[in-house]
Legacy VTK file of the C-alpha trace (Angstrom):
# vtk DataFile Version 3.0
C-alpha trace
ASCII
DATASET POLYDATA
POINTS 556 float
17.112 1.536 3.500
19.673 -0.335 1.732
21.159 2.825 -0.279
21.061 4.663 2.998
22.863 2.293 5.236
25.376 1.967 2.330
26.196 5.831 2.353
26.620 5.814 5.983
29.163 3.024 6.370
31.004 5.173 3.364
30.732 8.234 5.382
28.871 9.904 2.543
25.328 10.910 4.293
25.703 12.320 7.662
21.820 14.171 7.706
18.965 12.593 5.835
15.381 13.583 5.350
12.881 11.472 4.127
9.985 13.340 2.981
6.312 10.837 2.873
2.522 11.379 2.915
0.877 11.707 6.421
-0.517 8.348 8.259
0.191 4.808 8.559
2.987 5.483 5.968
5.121 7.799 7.982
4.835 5.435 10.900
5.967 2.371 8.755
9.280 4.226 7.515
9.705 4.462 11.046
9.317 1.102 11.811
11.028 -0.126 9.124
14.376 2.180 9.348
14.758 1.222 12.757
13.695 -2.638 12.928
15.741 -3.696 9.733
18.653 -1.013 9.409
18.819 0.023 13.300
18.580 4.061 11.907
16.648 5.704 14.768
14.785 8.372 12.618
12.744 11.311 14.735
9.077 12.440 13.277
9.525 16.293 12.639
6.229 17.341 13.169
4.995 20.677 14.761
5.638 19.324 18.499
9.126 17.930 17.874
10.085 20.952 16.253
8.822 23.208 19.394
10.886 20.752 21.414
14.295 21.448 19.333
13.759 25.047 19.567
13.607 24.799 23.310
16.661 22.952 23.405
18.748 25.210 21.063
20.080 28.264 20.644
17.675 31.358 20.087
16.454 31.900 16.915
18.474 28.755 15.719
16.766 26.346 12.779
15.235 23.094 14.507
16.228 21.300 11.317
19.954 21.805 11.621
19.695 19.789 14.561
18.397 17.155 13.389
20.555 14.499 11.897
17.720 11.893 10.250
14.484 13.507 10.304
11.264 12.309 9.086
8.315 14.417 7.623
4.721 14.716 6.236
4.545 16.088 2.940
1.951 18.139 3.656
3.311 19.447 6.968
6.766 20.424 5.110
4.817 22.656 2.172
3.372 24.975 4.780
5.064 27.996 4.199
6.838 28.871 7.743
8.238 25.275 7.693
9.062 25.518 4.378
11.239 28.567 4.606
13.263 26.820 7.843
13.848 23.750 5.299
15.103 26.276 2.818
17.514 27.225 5.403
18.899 24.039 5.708
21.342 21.335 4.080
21.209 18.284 3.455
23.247 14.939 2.097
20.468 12.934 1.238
16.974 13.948 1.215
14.365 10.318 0.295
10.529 11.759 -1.170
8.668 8.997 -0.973
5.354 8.881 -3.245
7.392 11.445 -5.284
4.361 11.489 -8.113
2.662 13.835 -6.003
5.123 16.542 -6.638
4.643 16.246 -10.514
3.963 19.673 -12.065
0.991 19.981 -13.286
0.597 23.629 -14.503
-2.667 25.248 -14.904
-4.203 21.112 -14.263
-2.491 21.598 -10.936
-4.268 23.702 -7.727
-2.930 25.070 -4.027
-2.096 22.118 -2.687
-0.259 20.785 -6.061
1.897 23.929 -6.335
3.156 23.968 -3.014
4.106 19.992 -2.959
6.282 20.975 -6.131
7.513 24.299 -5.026
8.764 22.094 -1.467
10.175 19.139 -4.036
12.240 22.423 -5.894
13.501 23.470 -2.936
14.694 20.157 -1.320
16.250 19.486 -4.599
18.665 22.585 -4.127
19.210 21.728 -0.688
20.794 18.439 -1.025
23.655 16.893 -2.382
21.977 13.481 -3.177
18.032 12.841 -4.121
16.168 9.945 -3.822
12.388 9.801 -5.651
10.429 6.583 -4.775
7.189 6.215 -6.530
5.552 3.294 -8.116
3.945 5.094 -10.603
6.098 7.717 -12.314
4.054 7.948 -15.507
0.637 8.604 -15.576
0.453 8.592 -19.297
1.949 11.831 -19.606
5.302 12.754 -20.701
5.350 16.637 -19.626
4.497 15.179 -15.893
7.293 12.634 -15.977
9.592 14.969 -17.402
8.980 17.572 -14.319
10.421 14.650 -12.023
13.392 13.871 -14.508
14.029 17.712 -13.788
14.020 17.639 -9.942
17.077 15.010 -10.197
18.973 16.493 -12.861
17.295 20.421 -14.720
20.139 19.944 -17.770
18.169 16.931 -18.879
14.644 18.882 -19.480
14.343 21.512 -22.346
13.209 24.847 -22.276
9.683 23.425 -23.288
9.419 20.561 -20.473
10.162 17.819 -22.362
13.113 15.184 -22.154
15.826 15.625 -24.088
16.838 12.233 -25.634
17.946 9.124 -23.609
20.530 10.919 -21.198
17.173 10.640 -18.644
17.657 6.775 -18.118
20.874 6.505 -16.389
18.425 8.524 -13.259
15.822 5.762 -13.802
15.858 2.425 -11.284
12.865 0.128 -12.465
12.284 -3.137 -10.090
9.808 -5.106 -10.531
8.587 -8.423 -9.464
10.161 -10.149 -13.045
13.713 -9.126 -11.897
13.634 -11.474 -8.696
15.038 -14.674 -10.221
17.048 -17.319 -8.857
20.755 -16.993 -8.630
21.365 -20.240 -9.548
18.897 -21.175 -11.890
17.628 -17.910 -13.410
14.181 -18.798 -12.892
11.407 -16.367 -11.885
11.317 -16.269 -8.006
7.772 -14.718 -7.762
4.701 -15.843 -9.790
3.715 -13.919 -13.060
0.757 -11.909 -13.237
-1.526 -12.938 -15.851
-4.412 -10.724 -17.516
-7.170 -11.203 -19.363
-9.424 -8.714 -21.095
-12.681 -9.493 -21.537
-15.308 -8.061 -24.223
-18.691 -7.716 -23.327
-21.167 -7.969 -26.327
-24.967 -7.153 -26.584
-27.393 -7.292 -29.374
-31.002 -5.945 -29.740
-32.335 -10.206 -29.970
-31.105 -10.408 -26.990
-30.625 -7.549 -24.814
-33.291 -5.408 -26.630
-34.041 -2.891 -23.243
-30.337 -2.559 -22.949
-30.097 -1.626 -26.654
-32.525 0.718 -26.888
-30.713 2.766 -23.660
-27.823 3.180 -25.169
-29.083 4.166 -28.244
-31.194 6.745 -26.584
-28.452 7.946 -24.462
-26.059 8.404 -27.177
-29.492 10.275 -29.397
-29.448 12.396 -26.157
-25.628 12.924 -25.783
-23.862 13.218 -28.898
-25.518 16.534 -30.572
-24.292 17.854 -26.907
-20.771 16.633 -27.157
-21.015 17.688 -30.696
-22.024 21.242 -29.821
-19.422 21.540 -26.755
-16.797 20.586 -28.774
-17.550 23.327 -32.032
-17.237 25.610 -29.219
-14.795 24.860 -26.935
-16.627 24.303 -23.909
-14.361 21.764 -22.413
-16.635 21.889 -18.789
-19.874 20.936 -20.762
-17.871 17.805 -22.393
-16.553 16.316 -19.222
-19.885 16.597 -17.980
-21.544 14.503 -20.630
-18.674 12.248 -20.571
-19.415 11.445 -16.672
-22.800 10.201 -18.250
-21.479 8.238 -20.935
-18.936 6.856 -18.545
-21.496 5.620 -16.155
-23.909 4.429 -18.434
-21.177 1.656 -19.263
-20.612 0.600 -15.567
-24.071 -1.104 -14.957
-27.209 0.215 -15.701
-27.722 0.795 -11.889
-25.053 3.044 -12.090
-26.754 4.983 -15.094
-30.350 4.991 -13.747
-29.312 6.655 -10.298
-27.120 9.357 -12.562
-30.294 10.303 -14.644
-32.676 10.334 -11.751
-30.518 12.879 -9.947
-29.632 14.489 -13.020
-33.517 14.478 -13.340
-34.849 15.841 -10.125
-31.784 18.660 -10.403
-33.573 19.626 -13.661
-36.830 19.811 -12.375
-35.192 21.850 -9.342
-33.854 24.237 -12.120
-37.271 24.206 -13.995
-38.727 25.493 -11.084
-36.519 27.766 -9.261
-34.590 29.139 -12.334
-31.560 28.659 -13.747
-28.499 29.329 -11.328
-26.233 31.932 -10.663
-22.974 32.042 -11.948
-21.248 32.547 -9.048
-23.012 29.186 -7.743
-21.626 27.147 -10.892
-17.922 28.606 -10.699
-18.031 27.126 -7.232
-19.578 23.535 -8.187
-17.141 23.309 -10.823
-14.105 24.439 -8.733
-15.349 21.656 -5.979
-15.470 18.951 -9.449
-12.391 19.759 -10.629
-10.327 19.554 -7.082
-12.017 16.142 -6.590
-11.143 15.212 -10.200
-7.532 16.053 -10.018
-7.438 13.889 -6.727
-8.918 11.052 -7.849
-6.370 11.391 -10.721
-3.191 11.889 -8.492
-3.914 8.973 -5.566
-6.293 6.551 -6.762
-8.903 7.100 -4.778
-11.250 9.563 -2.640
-12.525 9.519 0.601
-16.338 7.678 1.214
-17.812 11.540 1.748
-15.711 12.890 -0.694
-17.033 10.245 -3.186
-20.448 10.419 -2.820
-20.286 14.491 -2.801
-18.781 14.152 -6.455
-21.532 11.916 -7.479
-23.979 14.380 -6.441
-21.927 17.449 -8.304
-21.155 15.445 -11.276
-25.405 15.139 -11.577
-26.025 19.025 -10.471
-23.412 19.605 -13.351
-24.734 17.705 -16.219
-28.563 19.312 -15.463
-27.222 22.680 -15.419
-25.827 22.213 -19.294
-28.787 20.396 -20.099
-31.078 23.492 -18.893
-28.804 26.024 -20.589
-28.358 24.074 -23.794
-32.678 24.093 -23.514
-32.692 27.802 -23.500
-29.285 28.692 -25.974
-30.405 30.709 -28.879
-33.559 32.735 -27.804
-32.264 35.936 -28.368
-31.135 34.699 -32.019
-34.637 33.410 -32.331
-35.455 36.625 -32.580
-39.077 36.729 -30.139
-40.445 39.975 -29.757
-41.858 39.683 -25.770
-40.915 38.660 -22.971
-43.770 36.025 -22.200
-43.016 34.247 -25.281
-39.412 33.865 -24.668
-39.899 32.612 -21.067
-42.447 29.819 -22.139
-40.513 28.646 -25.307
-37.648 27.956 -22.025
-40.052 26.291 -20.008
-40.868 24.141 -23.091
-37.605 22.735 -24.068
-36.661 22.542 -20.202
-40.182 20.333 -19.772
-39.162 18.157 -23.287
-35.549 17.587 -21.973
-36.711 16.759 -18.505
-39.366 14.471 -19.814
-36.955 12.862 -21.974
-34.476 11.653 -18.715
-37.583 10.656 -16.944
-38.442 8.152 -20.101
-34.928 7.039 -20.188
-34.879 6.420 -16.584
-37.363 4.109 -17.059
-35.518 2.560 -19.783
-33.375 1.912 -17.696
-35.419 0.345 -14.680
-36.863 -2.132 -17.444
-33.074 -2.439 -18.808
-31.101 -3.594 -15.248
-32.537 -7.197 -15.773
-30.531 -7.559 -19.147
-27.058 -6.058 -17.623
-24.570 -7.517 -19.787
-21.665 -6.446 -17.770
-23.313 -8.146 -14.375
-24.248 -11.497 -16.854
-20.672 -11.567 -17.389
-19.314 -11.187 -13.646
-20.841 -14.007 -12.553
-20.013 -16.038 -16.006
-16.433 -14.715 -15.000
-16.772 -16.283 -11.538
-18.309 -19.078 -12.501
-15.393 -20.114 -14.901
-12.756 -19.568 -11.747
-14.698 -21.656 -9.646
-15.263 -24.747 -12.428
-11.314 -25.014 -12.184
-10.711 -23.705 -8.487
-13.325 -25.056 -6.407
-13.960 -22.748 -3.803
-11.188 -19.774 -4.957
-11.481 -16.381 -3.251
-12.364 -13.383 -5.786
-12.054 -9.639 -5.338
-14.196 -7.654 -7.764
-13.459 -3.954 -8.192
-15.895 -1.586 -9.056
-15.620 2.539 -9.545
-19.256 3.614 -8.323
-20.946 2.929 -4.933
-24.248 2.082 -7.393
-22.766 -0.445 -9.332
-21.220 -1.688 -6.334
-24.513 -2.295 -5.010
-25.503 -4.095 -8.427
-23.009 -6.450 -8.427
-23.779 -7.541 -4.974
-27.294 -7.980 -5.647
-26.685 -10.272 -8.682
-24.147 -11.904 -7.152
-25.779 -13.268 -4.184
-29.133 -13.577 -6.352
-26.922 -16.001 -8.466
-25.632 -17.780 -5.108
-29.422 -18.159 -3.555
-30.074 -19.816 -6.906
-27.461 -22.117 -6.663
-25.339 -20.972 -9.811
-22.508 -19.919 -7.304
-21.311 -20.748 -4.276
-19.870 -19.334 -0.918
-20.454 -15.842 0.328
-20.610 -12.535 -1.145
-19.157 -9.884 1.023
-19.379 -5.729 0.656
-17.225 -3.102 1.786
-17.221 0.640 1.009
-16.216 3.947 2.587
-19.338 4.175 4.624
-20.795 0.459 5.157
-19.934 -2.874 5.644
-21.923 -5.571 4.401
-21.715 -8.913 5.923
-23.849 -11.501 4.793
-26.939 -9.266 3.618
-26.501 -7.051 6.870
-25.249 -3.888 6.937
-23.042 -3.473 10.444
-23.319 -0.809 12.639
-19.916 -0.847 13.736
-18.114 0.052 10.694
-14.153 -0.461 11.907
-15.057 -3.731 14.058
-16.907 -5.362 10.657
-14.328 -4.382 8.214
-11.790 -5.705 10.340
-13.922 -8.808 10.593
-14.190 -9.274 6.690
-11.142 -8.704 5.854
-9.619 -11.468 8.124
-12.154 -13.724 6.632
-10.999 -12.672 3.486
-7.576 -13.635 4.450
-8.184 -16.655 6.425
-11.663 -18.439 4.409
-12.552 -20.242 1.291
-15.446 -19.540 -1.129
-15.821 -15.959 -0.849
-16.499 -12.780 -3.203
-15.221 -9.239 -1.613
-16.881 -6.453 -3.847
-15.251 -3.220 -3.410
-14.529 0.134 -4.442
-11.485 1.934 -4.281
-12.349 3.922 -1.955
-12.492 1.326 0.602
-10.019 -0.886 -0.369
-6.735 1.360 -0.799
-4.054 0.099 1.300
-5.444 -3.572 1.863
-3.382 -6.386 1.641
-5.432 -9.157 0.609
-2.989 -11.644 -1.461
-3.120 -13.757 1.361
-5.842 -16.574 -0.010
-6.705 -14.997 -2.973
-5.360 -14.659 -6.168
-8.205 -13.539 -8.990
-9.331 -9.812 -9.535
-11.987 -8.994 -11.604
-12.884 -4.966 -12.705
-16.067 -4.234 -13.448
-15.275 -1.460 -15.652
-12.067 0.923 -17.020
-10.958 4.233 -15.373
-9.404 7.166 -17.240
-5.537 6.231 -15.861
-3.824 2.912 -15.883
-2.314 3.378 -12.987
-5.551 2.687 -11.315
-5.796 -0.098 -12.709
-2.508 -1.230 -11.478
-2.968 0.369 -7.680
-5.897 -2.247 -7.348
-4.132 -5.103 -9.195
-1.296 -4.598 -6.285
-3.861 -5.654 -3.379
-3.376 -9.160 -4.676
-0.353 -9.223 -6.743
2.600 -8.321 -4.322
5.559 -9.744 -2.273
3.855 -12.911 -0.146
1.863 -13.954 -2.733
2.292 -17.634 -3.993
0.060 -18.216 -6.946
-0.194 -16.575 -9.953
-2.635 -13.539 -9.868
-5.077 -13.600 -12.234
-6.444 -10.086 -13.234
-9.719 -9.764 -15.719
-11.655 -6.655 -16.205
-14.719 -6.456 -18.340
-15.116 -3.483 -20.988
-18.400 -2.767 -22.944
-17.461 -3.702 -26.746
-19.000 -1.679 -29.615
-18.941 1.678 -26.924
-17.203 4.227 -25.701
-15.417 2.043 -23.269
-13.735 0.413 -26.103
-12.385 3.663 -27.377
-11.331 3.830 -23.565
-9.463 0.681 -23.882
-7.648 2.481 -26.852
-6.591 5.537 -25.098
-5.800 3.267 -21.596
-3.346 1.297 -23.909
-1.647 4.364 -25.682
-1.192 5.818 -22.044
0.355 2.328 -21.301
2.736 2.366 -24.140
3.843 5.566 -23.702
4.964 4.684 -20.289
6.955 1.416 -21.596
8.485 3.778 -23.763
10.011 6.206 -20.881
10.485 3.614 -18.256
11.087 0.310 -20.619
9.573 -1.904 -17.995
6.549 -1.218 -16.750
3.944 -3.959 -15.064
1.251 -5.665 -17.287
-1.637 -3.931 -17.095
-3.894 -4.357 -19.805
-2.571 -7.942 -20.896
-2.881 -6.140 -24.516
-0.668 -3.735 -26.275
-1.540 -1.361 -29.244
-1.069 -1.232 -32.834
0.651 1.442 -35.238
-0.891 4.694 -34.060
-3.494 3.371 -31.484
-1.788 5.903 -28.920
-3.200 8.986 -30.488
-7.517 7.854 -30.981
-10.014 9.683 -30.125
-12.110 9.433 -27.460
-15.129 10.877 -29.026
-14.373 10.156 -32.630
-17.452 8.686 -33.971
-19.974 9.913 -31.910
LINES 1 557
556 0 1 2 3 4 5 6 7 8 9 10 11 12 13 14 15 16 17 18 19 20 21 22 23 24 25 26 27 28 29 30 31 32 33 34 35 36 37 38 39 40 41 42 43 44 45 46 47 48 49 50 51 52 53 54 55 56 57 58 59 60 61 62 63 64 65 66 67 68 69 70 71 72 73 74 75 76 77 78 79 80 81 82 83 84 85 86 87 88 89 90 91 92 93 94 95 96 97 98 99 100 101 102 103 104 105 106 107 108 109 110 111 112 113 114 115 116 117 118 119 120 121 122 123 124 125 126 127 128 129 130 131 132 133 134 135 136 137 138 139 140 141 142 143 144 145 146 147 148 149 150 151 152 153 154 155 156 157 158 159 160 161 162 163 164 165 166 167 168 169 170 171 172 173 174 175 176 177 178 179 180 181 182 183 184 185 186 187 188 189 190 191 192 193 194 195 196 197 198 199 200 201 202 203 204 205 206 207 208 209 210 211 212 213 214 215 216 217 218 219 220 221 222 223 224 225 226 227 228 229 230 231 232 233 234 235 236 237 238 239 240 241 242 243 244 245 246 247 248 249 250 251 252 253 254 255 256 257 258 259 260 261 262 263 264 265 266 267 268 269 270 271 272 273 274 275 276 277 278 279 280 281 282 283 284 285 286 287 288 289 290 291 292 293 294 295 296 297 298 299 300 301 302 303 304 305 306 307 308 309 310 311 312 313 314 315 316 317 318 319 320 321 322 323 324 325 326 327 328 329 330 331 332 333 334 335 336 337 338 339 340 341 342 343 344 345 346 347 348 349 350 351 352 353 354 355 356 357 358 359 360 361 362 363 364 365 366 367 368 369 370 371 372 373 374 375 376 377 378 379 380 381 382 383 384 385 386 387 388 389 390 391 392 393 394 395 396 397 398 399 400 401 402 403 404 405 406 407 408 409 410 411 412 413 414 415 416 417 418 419 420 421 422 423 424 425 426 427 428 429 430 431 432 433 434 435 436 437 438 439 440 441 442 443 444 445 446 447 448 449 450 451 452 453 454 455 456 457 458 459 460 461 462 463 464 465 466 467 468 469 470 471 472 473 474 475 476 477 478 479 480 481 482 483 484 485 486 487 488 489 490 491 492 493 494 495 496 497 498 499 500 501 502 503 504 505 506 507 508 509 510 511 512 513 514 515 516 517 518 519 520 521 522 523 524 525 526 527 528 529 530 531 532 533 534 535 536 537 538 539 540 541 542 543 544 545 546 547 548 549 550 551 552 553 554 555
């Protein structure tokens, strides 16, 4: 607003576009151009756009009539409004969000291709361009370098990549560390502090929990193993899921191999699937991946349909790893062949079913759930009575955590009230409301306005929430894949308004493949320091000589 208002009192931007994602965002640049700067910006949308052409000249293009026009992202890549923008000009165009117009190649689908291909053309058809975006590096320079290019092409090589420093003098970092006193120099806005904590288990004392994940891994790695010798890069992100969930909680893990389970048996029964039926799945998997990846979050259905494909996938590579090699077996009939498949289905089947019950005996022990209310429990010795949001990435270990947290309050190691809120439900107390909107609305004003509460969430339900208000301590659960997830939850509490210092924990499985997360998470990290030079703290670490480039798997 400030850089706009500035190039209209120099006579410098005489028709602006500012380009944002659908919803209460749209309506907030509206407020917020008008109410501070007194700009009067009109929604473009496919009703105001009717309206121009009735008030123009025939066959005349509605958005050369427009002097400050406002407009949904995914209303402007549609390709008949798209080829009227292409016909236009601009002095300023302002995309907001700009990360979603990355270019992300053969990663990238529909949707992804046109957001860039309306970024490319916007960038031709204005004489100044303003990219907003909180997160311009998702770990990967190729992706940042594609925005670099929309603002100046001479600065990207012919391979994608940016050539030298020359990129900087584009970049404007602010972040809350620059607000300092005039007079003083002295911070103006409380410094995030974050603390990584290492959860350990042994087989003295957590022997249930051992023995899973030693059985998982016996069950996983000749898999991954065997993917990777062959380059079946769907078959390793499908084992991954498992190994991913299995360090959540254990809830999380048990409901994974009981559907995983039941899909097998399914599979046992009916045959294994048609390829045209596991093209789609994956398709479906892959879309919800990539926008998980790109926003944050996914929608309560969305969420629990890629729980239920990640499970359908992982059986179907567990069937056809069962029956790989029985033509190189060399078996002379028919009958033979069919019940040496059934075998190895029934062995691999029976084999999830035993760990499943592994795991029933194993959710007792939960180290990570131990910890969270350890974690809790050292807050509250020094803040009596402190408000704590705990993040969590599946709707199962969601469900966990709330159970062990109130089982800890009922037996009087905590105090207060533990509150739930997901996608679909809202859990109040122990009672799950009918009225989803009117008990959200409910517990998040409690949130903001009570003492002595824990709000466990997922992202799915918390994206957008302000809730820095009376509470200053996050706690996650467990790691994603992206930093920047990390630090899109870490900004419901640590943002503009709030007066103590956040304090941000998140728990990570030591001796696992979450630690060889950790490493990749901090390489991602550094690599974005490097680019940007400041970047938020994140992962209150940072990594050694050539931590950037582990392997996940390596060692498995």
């Amino acid at each position: 607003g400030l850089v706009l208002a500035e190039l209209i009192a120099r006579r410098r931007a005489h028709r602006i576009l500012i380009v944002s994602p659908a919803g209460p965002l749209l309506s907030q640049w509206r407020r917020e151009m008008r109410d501070r700067f007194g700009l009067r910006f009109r929604v473009l949308d496919r009703d105001s756009l009717q309206e121009i052409r009735f008030a123009s000249e025939l066959s005349s293009n509605p958005f050369s009539h427009e002097s400050y026009g406002l407009i949904s992202i995914d209303f402007a890549k549609q390709e008949p409004i798209l080829q009227q923008i292409e016909g236009a000009q601009w002095d300023v165009v302002v995309i907001d969000e700009a990360h979603h117009c990355v270019r992300l190649g053969n990663a990238g689908d529909r949707d992804d291709s046109q957001r860039r291909r309306l970024a490319e053309t916007l960038a031709r058809r204005t004489d100044a361009l303003l990219l907003l975006t909180a997160t311009p590096h998702d770990g990967f320079d190729p992706h940042f370098a594609s925005l670099v290019e929309l603002l100046d092409p001479s600065l990207v090589d012919g391979r994608g990549s940016l050539r030298g420093e020359a990129y900087r003098r584009h970049v404007v970092r602010r972040l809350k560390s620059h607000v300092k006193d005039p007079q003083t120099g002295a911070p103006l806005l409380p410094e995030r502090q974050v603390l990584p904590r290492a959860v350990s288990f042994s087989k003295d004392g957590e022997p249930r929990f051992s023995e899973l994940q030693e059985r998982l891994l016996g069950l996983v790695a000749p898999r991954l193993r065997a993917a990777l010798r062959q380059k079946r890069h769907d078959d390793v992100f499908s084992f991954l899921t498992l190994l991913k969930r299995s360090v959540s909680t254990v809830a999380a893990c048990r409901t994974t191999l009981a559907a995983v389970g039941r899909r097998l048996g399914q599979l046992q029964s009916e045959g294994l699937e048609r390829e045209e039926a596991k093209k789609q799945r994956l398709k479906t998997l892959r879309a919800l991946e990539r926008q998980m990846a790109r926003f944050g979050t996914l929608s309560a259905e969305d969420e629990a349909e890629h729980a239920g494909l990640e499970a359908e996938e992982i059986a179907a590579e567990l069937a056809e790893q069962a029956v790989a090699g029985d033509d190189a077996a060399g078996l002379a009939r028919e009958v033979r062949r069919d019940r040496d498949r059934l075998s190895r289905l029934d062995e691999t089947r029976r084999g999830l079913e035993e760990l499943e019950r592994l795991a029933a005996k194993a959710e007792a022990e939960d180290p990570k759930l131990r910890r969270l209310v350890g974690e809790i429990r050292e807050i509250r010795a020094t803040e009596r009575g402190a408000n704590v949001l705990v993040f969590t990435e599946y709707a199962d270990s969601q469900g966990a955590a709330v159970a062990r947290l109130r089982a800890a309050v009922a037996a009087g190691q905590l105090g207060g009230e533990v509150l739930s809120l997901t996608g679909l439900a809202a859990d109040e107390g122990g009672e799950e409301q009918a009225d989803l909107a009117k008990a959200r609305e409910r517990i998040l004003s409690r949130f903001s306005k009570s003492d002595g509460l824990i709000l466990v969430t997922t992202d799915t339900s918390a994206e957008g929430l302000n809730l820095h208000e009376r509470c200053h301590h996050l706690l996650h659960v467990e790691l994603p894949y992206n930093p920047n997830r990390l630090e899109q939850r870490n900004g419901r509490i640590d943002r503009y308004g709030q007066k103590k210092e956040p304090v941000v924990r998140y728990l990570y499985l030591a001796g696992t493949f979450e630690e060889r997360l950790l490493l990749r998470l901090v390489g991602k990290w550094e690599r974005q320091r490097a680019r940007l030079t400041f970047v938020p703290n994140t992962l209150g670490v940072v990594s050694g000589e050539g931590s950037g480039a582990v392997r996940l798997l390596e060692g498995i």
